[in-house]
C-alpha positions, -999 to 999 in steps of 0.1 A, spaced: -81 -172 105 -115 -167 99 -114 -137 76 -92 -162 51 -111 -193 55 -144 -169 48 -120 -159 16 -116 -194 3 -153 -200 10 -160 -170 -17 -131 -187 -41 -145 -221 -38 -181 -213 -42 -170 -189 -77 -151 -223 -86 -129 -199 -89 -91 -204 -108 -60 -175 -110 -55 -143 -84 -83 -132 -66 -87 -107 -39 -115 -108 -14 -122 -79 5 -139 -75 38 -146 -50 61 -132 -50 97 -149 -37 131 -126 -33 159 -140 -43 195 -144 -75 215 -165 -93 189 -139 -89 160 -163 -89 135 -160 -81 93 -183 -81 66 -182 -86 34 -175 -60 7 -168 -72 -26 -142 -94 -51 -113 -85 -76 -105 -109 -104 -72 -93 -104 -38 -85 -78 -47 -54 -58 -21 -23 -60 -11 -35 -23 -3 -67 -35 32 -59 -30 33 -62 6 23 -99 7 53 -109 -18 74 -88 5 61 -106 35 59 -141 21 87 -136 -2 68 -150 -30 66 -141 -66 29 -135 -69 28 -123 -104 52 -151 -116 23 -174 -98 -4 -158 -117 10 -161 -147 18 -198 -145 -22 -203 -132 -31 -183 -166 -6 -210 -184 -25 -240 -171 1 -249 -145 -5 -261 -108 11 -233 -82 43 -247 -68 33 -237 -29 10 -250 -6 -8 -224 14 12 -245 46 45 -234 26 33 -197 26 55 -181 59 46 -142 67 85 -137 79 85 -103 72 63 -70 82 60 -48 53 45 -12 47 35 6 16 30 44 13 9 50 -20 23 84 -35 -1 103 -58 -3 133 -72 -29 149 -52 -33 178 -28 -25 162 4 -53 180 25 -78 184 2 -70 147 -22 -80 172 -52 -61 159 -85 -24 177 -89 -13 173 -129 12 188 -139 52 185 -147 74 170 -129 103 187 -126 126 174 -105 125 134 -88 148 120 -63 142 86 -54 154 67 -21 175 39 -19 193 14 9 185 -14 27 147 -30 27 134 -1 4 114 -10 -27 99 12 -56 74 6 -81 71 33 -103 68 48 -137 75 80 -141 106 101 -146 118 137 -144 103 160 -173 69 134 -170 36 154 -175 11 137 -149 -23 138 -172 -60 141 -152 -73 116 -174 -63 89 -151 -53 77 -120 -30 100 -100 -8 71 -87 23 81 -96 43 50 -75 46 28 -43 71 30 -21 77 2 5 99 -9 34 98 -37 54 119 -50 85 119 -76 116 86 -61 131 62 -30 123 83 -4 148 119 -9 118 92 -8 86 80 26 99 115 36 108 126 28 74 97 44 55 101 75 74 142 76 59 127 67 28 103 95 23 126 120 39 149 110 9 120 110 -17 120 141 -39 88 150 -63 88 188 -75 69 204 -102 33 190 -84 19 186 -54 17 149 -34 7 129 -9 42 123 7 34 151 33 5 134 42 21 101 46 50 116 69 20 128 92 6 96 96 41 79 106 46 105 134 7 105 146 7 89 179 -27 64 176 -12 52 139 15 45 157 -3 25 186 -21 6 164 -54 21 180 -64 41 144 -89 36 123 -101 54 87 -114 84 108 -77 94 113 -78 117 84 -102 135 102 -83 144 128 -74 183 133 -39 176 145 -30 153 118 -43 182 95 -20 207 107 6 184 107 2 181 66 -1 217 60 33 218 83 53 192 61 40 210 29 59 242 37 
């Protein structure tokens, strides 16, 4: 509660008007404190996950701020009824996050229940290293955190990317590491040795 009230203090002092993400940074402990890190004009990539969650269109409400027209939901309205997840695939070595262009020649994607993709690129696609490696975002969501995992692992055990390397082995380490799954992790996971040898496993 007071991470978003802090958020609409930023908005309100920019006098601020359209989609804005405000970003803090979180440290866990008794005093549950965050700092401020900085402000997008813009959706974030992960933006996703809150329409999932909310079931609300936020691009459709962007657009209609850009047209001049008053949003159509009170922040009362807005219901989390949902727990979404997103696994962001790239290509990119998934031990060492070097840059993996390249062709792609074959894709598989998943489908079934609660699985969404957003993506853009298609079997025979040359990934450039101009830009950024994101090559799409695959998300699941269910009744609590415990069914989205369960459905992202089916959904990355059906996702196919060959011709380049990616991040999905990384990602299926993660959903099988024992504090991500606790809820106890924090950014130092990726350090740890076992979750490591874990990705060099699923690569194989």
């Amino acid at each position: 509660m007071k991470m978003g009230a802090a958020a609409i203090d930023v908005a309100m002092a920019l006098n601020y008007v359209g989609a804005l993400t405000v970003e803090f940074f979180y440290l866990p402990g008794n005093n549950r404190e965050f700092y401020f890190n900085e402000v997008n004009s813009r959706l974030q990539v992960e933006h996703c996950i809150t329409e999932i969650a909310a079931g609300i269109d936020i691009v459709k409400q962007q657009i209609k701020i850009a047209a001049g027209n008053q949003l159509d939901i009170g922040q009362n309205e807005v219901i989390l009824s949902k727990h979404a997840m997103e696994c962001r695939i790239n290509a990119e070595d998934p031990v060492t996050f070097m840059p993996s262009p390249g062709t792609i020649k074959k894709l598989r994607y998943p489908h079934g229940p609660s699985v969404r993709i957003d993506e853009g690129i298609y079997e025979g696609y040359t990934v450039p290293f101009y830009y950024d490696s994101l090559l799409m975002k695959v998300m699941t969501w269910g009744r609590g955190r415990e069914e989205s995992i369960s459905r992202m692992r089916r959904a990355l055990r059906e996702l196919r990317v060959e011709g380049i390397k990616t991040t999905i082995p990384l990602h299926k380490a993660v959903l099988e590491d024992e504090d991500f799954l606790s809820g106890t992790y924090t950014t130092d996971l990726l350090n740890k040795p076992e979750l490591k040898k874990k990705i060099i496993e699923n690569t194989k």
